[in-house]
gemmi code that builds the backbone of each chain (N, CA, C; Angstrom):
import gemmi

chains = {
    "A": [
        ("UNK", (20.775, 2.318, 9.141), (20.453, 1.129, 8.343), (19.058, 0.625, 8.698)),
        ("UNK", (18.180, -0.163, 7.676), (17.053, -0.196, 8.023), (17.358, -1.622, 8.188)),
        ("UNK", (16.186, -1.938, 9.140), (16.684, -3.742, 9.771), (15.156, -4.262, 10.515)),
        ("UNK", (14.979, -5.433, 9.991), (13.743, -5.932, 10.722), (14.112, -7.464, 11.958)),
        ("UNK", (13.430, -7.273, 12.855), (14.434, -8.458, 13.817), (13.048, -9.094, 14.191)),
        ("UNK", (13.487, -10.548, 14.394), (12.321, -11.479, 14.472), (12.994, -12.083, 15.534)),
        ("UNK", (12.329, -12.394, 16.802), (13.211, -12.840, 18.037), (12.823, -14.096, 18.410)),
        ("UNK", (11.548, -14.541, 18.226), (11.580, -15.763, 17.898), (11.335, -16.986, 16.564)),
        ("UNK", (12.563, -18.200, 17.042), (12.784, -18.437, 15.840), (11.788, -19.617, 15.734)),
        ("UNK", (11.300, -19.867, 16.674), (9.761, -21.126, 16.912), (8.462, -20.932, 17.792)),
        ("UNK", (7.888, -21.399, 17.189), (6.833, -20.974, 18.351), (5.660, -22.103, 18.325)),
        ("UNK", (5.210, -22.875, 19.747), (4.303, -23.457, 19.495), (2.462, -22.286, 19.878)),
        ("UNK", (1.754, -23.625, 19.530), (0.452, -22.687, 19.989), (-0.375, -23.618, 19.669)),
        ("UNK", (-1.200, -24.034, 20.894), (-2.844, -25.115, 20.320), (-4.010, -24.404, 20.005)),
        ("UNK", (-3.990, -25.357, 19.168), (-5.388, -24.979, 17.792), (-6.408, -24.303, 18.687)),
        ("UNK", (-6.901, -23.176, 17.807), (-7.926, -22.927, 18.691), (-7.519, -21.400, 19.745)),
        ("UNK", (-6.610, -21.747, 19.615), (-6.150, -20.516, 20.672), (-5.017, -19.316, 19.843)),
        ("UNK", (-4.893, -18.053, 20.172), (-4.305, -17.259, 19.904), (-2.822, -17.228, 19.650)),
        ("UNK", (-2.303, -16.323, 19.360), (-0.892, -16.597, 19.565), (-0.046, -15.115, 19.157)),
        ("UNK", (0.851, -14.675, 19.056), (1.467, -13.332, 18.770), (2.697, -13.542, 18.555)),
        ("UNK", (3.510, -13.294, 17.155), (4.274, -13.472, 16.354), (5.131, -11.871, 16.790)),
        ("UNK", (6.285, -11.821, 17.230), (7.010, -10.404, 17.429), (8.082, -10.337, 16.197)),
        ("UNK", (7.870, -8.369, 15.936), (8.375, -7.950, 14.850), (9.087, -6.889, 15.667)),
        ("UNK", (9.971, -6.323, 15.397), (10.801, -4.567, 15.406), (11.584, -4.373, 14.250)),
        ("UNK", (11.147, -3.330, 14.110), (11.757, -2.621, 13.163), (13.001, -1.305, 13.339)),
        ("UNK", (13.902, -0.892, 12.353), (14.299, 0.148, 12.219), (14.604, 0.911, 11.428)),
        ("UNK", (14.140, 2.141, 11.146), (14.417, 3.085, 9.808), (14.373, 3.811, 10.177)),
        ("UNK", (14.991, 5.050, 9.830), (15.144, 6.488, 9.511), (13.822, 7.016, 8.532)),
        ("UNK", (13.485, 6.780, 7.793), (12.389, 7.229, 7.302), (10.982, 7.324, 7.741)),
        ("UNK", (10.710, 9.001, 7.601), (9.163, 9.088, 8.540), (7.770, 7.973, 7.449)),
        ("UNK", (8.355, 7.840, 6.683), (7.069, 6.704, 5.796), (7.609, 5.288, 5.013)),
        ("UNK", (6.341, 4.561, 5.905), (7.252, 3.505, 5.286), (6.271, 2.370, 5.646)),
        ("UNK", (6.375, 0.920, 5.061), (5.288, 0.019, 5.278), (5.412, -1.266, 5.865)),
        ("UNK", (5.041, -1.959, 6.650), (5.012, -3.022, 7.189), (4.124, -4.290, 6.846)),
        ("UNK", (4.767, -5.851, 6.865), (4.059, -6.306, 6.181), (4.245, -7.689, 6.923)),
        ("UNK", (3.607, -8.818, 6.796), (3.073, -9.642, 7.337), (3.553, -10.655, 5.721)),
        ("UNK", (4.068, -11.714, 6.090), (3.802, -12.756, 5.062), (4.025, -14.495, 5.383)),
        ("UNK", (3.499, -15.267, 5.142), (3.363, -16.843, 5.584), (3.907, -17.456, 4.372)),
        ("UNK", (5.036, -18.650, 5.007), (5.680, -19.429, 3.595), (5.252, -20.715, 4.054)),
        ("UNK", (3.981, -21.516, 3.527), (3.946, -23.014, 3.644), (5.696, -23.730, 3.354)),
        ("UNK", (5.183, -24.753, 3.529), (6.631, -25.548, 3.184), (6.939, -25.316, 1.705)),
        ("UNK", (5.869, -25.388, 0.958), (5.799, -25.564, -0.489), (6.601, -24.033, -1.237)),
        ("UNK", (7.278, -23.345, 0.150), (7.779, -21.873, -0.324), (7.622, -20.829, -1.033)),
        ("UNK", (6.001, -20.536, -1.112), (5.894, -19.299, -1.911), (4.957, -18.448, -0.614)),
        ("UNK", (5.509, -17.383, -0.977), (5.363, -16.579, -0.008), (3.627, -15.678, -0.070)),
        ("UNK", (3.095, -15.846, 1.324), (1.687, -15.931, 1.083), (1.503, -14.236, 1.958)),
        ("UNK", (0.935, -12.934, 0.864), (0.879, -12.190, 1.915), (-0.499, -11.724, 2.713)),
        ("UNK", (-0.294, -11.451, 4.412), (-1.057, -11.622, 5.027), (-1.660, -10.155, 5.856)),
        ("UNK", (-0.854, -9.096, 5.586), (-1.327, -8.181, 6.433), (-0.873, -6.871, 5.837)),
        ("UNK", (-1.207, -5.736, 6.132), (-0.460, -4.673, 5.455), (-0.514, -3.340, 6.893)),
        ("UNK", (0.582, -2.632, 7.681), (0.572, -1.269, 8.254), (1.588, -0.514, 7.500)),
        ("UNK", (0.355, 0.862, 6.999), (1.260, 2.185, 6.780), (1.881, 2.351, 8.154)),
        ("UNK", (3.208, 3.733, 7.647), (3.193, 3.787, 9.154), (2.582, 5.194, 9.476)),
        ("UNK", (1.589, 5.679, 8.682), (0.519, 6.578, 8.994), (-0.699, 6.534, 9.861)),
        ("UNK", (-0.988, 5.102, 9.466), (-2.125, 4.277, 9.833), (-2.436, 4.790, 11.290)),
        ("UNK", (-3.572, 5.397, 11.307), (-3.980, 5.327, 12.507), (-4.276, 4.121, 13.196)),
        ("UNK", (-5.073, 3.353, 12.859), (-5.607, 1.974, 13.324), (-4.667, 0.890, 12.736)),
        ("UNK", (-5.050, 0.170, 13.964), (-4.316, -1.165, 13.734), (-5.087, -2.327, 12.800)),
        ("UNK", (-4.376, -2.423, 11.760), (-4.457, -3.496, 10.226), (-5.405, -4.313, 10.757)),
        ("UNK", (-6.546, -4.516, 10.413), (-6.698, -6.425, 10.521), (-7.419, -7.037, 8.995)),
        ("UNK", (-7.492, -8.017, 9.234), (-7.390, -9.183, 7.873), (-8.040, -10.473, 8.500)),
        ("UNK", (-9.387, -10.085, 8.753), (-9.789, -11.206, 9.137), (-9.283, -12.321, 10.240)),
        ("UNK", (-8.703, -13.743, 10.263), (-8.126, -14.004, 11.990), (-6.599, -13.075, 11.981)),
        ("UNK", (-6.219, -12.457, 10.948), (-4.976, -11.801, 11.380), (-4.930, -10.198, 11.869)),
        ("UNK", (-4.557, -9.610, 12.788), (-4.211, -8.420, 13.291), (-2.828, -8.191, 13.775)),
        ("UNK", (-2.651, -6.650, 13.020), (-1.270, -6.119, 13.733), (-1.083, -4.967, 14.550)),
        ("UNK", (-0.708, -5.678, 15.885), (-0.624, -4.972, 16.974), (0.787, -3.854, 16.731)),
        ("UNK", (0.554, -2.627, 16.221), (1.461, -1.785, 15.636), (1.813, -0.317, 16.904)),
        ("UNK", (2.803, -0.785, 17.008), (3.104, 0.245, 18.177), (4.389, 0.848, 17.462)),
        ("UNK", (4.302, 2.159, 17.134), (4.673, 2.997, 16.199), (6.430, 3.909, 17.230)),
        ("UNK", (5.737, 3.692, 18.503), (6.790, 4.937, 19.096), (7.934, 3.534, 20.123)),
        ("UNK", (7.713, 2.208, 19.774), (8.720, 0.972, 20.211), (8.984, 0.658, 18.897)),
        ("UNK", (8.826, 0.739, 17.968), (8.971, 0.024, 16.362), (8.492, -1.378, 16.253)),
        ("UNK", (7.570, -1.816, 16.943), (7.193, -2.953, 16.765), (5.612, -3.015, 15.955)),
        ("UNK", (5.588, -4.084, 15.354), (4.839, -4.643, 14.276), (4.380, -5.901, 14.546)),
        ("UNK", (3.826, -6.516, 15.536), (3.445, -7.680, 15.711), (2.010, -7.804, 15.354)),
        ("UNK", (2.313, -9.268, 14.655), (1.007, -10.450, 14.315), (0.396, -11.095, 15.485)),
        ("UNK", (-0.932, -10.863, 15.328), (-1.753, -11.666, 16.396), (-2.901, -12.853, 15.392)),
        ("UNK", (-2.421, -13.572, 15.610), (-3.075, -14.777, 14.858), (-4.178, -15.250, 15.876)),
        ("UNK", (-5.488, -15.238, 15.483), (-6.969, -15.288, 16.674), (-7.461, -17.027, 16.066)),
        ("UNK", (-7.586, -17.604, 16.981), (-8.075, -19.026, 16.709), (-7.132, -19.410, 15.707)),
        ("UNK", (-5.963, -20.240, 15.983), (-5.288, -20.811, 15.132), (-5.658, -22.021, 14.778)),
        ("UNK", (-5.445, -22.350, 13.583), (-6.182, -23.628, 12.848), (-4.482, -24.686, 12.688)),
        ("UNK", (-4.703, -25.671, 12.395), (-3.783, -27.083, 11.946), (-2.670, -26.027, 10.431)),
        ("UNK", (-3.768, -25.381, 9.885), (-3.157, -25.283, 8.613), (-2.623, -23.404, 8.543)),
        ("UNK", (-2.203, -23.237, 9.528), (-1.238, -21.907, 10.112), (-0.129, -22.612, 10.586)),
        ("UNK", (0.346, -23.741, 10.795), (1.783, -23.689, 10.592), (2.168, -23.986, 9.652)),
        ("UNK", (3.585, -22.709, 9.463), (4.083, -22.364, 8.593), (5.395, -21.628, 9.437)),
        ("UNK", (6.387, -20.898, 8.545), (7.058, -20.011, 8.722), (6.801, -18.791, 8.201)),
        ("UNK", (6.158, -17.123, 9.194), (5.846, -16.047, 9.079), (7.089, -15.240, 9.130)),
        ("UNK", (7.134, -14.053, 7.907), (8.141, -13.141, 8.183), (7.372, -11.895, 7.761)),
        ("UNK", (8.129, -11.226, 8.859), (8.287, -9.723, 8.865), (8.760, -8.699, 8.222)),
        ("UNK", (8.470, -7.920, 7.345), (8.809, -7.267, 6.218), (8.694, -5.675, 6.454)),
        ("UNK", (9.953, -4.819, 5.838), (9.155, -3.651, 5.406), (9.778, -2.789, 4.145)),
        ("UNK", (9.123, -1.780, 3.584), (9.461, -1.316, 2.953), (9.155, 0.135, 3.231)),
        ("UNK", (10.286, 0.888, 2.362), (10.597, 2.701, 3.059), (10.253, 3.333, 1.588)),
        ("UNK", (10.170, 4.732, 2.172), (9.662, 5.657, 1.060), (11.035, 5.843, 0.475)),
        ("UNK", (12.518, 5.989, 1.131), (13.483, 5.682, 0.267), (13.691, 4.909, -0.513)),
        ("UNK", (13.334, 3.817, -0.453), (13.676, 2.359, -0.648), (12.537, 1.443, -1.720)),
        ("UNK", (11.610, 1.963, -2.368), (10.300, 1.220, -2.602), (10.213, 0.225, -2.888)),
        ("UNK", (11.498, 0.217, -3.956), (11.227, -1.347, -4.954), (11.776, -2.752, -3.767)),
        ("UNK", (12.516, -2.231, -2.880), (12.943, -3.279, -2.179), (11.891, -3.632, -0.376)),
        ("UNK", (12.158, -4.992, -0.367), (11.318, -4.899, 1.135), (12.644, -5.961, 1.589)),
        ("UNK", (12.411, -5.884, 3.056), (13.140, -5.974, 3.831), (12.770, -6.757, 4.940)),
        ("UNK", (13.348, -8.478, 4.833), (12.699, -9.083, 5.455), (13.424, -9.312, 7.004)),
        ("UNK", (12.438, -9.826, 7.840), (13.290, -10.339, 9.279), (13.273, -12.149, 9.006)),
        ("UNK", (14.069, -12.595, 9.737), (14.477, -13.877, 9.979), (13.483, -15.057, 10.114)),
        ("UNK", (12.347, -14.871, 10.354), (11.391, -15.463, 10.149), (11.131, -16.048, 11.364)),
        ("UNK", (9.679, -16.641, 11.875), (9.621, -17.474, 12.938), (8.719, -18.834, 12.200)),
        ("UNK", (9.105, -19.664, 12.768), (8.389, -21.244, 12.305), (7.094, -21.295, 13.890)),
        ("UNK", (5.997, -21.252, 12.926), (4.810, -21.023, 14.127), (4.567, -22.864, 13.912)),
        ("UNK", (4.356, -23.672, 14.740), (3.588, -25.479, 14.796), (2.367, -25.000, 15.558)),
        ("UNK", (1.541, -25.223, 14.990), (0.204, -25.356, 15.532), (-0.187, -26.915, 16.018)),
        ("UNK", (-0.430, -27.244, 17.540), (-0.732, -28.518, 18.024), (-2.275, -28.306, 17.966)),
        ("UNK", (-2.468, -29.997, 17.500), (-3.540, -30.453, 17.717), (-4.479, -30.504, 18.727)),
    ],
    "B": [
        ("UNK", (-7.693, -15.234, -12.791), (-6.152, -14.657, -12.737), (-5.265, -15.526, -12.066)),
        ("UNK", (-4.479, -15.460, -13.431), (-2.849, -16.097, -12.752), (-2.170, -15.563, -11.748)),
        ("UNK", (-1.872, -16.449, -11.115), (-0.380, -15.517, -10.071), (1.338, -15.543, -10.730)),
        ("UNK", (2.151, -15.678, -9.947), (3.588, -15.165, -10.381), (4.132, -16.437, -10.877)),
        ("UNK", (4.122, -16.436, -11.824), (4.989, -18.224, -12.609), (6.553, -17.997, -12.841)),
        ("UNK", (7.263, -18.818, -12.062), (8.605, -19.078, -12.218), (8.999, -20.488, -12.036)),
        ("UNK", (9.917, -20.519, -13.481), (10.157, -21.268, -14.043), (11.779, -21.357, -14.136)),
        ("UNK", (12.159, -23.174, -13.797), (11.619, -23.888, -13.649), (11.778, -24.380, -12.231)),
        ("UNK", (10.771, -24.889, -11.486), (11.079, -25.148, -10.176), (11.887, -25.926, -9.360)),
        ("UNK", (12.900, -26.471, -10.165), (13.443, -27.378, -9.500), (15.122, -27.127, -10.952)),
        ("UNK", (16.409, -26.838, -10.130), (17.508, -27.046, -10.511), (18.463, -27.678, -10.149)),
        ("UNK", (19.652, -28.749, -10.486), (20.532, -28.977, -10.167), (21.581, -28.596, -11.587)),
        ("UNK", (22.908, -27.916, -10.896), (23.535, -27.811, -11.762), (25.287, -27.636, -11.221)),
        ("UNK", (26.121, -28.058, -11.885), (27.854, -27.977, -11.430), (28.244, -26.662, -11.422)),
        ("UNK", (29.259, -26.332, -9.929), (29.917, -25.391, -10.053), (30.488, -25.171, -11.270)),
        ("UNK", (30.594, -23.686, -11.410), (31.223, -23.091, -12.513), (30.406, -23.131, -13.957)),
        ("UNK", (28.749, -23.747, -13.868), (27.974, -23.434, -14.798), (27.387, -22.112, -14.691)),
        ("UNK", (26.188, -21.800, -15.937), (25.378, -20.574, -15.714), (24.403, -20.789, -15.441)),
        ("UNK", (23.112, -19.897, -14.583), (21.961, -20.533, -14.846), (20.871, -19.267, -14.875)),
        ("UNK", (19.598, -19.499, -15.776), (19.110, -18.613, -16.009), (17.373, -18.852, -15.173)),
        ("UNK", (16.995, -18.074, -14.540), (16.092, -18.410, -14.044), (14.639, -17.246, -14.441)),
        ("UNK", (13.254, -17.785, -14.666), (12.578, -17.107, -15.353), (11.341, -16.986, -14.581)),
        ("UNK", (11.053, -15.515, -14.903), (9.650, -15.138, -13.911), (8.393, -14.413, -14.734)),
        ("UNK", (7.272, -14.902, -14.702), (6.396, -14.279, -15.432), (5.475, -13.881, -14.199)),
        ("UNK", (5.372, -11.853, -14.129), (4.551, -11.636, -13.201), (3.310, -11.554, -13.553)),
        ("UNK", (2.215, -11.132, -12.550), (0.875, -11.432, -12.867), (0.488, -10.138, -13.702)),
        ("UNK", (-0.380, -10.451, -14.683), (-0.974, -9.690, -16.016), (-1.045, -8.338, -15.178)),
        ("UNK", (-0.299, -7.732, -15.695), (-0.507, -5.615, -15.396), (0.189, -5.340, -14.633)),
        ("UNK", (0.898, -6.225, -14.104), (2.313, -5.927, -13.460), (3.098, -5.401, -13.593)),
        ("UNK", (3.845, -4.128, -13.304), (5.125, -3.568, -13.653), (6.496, -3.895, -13.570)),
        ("UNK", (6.000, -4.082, -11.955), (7.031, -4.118, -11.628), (7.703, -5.767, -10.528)),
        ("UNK", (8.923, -6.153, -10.771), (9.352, -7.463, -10.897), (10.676, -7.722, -9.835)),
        ("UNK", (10.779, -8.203, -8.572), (11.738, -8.137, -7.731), (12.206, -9.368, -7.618)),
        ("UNK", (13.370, -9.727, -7.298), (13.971, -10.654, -6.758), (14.838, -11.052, -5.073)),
        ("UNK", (14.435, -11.758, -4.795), (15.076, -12.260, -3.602), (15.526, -13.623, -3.432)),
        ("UNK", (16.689, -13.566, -2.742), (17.042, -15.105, -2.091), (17.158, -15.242, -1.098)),
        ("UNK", (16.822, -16.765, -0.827), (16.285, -17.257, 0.313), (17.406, -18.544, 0.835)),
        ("UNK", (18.474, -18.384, 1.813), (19.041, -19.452, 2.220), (18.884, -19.938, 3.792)),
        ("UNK", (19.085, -20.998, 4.372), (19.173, -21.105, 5.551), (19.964, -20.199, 6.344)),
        ("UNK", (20.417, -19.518, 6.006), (21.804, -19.123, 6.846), (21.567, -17.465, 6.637)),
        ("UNK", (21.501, -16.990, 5.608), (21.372, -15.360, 5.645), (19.928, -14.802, 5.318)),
        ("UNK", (18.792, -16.008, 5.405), (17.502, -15.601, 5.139), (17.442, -14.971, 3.598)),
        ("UNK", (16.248, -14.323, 3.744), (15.573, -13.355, 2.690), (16.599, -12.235, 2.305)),
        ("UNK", (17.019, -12.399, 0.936), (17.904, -10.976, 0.666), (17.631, -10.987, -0.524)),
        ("UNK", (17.244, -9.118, -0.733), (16.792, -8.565, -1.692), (18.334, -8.811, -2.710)),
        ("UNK", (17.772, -8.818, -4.582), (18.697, -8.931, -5.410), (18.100, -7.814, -6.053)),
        ("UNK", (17.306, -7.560, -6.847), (17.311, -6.646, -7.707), (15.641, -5.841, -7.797)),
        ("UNK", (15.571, -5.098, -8.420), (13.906, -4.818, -8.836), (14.343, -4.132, -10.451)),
        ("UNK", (12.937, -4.820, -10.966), (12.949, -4.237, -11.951), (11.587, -3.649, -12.514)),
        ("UNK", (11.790, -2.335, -13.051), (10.168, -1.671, -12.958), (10.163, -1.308, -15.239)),
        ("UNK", (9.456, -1.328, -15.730), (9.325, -1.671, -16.902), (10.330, -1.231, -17.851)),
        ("UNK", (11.086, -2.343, -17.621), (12.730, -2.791, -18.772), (13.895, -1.985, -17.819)),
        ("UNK", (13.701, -1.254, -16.800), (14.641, -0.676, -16.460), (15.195, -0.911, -14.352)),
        ("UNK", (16.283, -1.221, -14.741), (16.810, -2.246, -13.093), (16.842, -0.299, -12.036)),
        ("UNK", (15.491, -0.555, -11.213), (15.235, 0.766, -10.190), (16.203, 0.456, -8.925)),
        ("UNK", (16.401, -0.851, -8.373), (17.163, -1.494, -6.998), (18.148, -2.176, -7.147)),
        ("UNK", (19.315, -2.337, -6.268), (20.274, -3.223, -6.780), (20.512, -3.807, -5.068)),
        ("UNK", (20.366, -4.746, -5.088), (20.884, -5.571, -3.570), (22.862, -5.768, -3.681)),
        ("UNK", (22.868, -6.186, -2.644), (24.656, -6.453, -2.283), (25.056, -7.760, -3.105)),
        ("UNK", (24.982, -8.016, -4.099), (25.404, -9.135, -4.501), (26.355, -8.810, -5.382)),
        ("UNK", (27.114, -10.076, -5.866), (28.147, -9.752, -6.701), (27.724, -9.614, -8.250)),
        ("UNK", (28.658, -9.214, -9.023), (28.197, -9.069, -10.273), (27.769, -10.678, -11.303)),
        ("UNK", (28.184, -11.159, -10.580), (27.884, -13.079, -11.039), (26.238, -12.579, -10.871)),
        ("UNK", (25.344, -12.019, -10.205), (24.057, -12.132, -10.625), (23.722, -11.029, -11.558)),
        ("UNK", (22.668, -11.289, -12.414), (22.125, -10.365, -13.193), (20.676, -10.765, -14.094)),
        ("UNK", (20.360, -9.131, -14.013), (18.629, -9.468, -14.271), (18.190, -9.221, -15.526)),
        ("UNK", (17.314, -8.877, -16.148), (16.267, -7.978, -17.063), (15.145, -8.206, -16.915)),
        ("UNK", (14.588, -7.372, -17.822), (13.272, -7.427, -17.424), (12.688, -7.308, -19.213)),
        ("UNK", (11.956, -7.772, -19.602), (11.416, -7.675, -20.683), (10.512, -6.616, -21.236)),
        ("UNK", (9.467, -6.430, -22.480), (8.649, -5.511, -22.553), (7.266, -5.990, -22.273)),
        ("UNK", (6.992, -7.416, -22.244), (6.109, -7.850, -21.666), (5.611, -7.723, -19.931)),
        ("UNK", (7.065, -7.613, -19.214), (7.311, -7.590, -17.668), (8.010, -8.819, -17.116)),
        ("UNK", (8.355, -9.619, -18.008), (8.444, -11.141, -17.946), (9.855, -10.948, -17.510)),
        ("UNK", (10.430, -11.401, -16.614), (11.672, -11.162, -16.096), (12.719, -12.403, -15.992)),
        ("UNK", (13.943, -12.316, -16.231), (14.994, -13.255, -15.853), (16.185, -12.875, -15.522)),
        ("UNK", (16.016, -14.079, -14.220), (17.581, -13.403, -13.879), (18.820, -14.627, -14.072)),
        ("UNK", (20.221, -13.907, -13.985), (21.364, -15.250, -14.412), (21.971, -14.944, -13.611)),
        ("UNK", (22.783, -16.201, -13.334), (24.073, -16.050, -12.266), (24.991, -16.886, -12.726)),
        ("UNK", (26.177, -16.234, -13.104), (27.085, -17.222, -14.023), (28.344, -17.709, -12.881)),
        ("UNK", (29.116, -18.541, -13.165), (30.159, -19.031, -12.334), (29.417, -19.418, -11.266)),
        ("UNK", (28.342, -20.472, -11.338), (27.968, -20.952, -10.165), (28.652, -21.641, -8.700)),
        ("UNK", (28.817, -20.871, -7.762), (29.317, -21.816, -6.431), (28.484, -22.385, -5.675)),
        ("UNK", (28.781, -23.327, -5.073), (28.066, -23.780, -3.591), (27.324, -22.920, -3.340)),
        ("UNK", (28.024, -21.933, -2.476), (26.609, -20.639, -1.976), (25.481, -20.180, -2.317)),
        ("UNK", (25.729, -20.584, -3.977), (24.484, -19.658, -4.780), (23.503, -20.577, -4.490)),
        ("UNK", (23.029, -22.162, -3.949), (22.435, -22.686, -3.855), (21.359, -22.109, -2.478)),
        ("UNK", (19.960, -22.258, -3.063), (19.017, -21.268, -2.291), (17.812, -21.735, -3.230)),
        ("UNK", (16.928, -20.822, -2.778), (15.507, -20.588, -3.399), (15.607, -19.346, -3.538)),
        ("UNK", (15.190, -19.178, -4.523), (14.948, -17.602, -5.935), (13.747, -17.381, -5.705)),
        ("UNK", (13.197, -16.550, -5.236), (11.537, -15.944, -5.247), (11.583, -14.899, -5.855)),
        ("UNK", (10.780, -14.451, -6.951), (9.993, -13.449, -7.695), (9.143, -12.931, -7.241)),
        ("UNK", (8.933, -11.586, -6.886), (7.770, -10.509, -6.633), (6.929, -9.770, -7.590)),
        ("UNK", (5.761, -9.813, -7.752), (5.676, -8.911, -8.412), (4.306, -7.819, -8.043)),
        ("UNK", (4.752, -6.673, -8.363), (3.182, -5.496, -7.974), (3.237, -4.700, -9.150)),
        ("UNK", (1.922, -4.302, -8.841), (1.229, -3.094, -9.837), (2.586, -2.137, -10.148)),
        ("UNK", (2.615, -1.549, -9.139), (3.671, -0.477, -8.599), (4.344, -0.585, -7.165)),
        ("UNK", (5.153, -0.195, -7.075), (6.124, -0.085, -5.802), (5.808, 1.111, -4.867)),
        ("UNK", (5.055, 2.157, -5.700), (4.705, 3.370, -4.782), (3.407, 3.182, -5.291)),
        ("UNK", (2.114, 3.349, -4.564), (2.618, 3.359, -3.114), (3.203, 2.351, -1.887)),
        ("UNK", (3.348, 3.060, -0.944), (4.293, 1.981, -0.467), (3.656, 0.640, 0.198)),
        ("UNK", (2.169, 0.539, -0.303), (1.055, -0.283, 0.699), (1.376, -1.547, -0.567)),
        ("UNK", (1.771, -1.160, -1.935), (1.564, -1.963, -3.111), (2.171, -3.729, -2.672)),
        ("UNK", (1.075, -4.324, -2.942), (1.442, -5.496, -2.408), (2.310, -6.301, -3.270)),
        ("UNK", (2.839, -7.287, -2.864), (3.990, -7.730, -3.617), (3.055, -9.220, -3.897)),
        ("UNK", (3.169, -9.445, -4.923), (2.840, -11.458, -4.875), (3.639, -11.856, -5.538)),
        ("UNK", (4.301, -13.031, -4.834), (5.308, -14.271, -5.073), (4.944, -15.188, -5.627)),
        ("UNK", (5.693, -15.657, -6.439), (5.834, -16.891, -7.253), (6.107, -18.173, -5.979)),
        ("UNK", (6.056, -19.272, -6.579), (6.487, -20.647, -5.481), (8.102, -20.691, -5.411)),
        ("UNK", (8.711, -19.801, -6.501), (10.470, -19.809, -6.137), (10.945, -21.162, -6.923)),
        ("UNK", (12.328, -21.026, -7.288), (13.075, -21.991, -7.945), (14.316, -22.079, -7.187)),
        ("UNK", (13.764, -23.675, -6.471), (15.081, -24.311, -5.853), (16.250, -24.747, -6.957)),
        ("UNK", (17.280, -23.994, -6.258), (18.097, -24.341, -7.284), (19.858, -24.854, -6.531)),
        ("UNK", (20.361, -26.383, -6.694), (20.983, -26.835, -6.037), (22.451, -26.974, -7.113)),
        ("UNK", (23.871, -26.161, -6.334), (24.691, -26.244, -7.141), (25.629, -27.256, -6.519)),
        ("UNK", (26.213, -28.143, -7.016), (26.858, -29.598, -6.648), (28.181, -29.372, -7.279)),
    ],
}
model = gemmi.Model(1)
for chain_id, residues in chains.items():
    chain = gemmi.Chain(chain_id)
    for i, (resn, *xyz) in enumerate(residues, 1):
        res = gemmi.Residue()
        res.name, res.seqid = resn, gemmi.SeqId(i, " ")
        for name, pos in zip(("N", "CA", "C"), xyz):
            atom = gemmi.Atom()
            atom.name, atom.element = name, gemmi.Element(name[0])
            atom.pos, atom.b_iso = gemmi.Position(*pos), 0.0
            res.add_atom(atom)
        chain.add_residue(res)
    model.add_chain(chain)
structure = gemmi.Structure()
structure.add_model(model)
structure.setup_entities()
């Protein structure tokens, strides 16, 4: 079964400073994609990052990077200088070469960025 | 360019009504997904639909159901409304689903509260 797990369900972090959002994944399929997405309160889902799982290099997107470690199944967000207006709730997504039309989210974490 | 319009954002309606909920994806879009969003079981995929024809089917009961138009314009219904069905409805939509990098963009979702 394919399954994405988000282990934490809060997280603080002051402005200005870094922070790292944890993802794992699991699938059976050798191809497949990982994804990054932010839901303001206002609930539409904002997307933020994209790893094949071909990808040699690790994704980045400007302050976002994913620290993609392919042979633990993890997919983590590193958010660089966090601002007031990054909290939100981030989830973890993926989608399989079986599977295309569907993605597959994890539980989400609620990031508060302090002042 | 527009993004994903779903309509209408805000529902209340009595158990045991129907309700039809409507998604217009962004211009050249094919393809049109659905998910719900509750406190309790998170993000779960409902359906995809890739031009007029349903490619994914999530675990739900037959009380939900989709189409998809020839425009791409999509709606989905869920008849015999219960308690449970109360959630937020988010719409996806991408170019294509393969490849598997194809990004998805979301609509703001339709809260929809059954009383």
């Amino acid at each position: 079964a394919q399954k994405i797990t988000q282990t934490q369900p809060g997280m603080f972090v002051q402005e200005k400073e870094a922070v790292t959002l944890d993802c794992t994944y699991d699938t059976s399929d050798p191809s497949y994609g990982l994804f990054w997405y932010k839901q303001p309160s206002s609930g539409e889902m904002i997307f933020l990052i994209y790893q094949g799982s071909y990808d040699q290099q690790n994704a980045t997107e400007g302050r976002y990077s994913l620290n993609f470690q392919k042979a633990r199944k993890s997919a983590n967000l590193v958010i660089s200088a966090s601002q007031l207006g990054d909290s939100a709730m981030y989830f973890c997504a993926m989608r399989s070469i079986s599977n295309t039309g569907k993605l597959i989210f994890g539980q989400g974490t609620t990031l508060q960025v302090k002042p | 360019k527009a993004g994903v319009t779903q309509t209408p954002r805000y529902l209340i309606k009595t158990r045991g009504q129907q309700v039809t909920l409507s998604c217009s994806p962004i211009s050249g879009h094919r393809s049109v997904s659905w998910y719900q969003q509750t406190p309790g079981q998170g993000l779960q995929f409902l359906f995809e639909y890739f031009s007029e024809t349903q490619r994914n089917k999530g675990n739900f009961p037959g009380r939900f159901s989709g189409r998809q138009f020839s425009n791409s314009r999509s709606e989905m219904n869920v008849s015999t409304l219960e308690l449970g069905d109360s959630a937020l409805y988010l719409c996806a939509s991408s170019l294509e689903a393969i490849p598997l990098g194809a990004e998805a963009f979301f609509g703001q979702g339709t809260r929809l509260t059954v009383v």
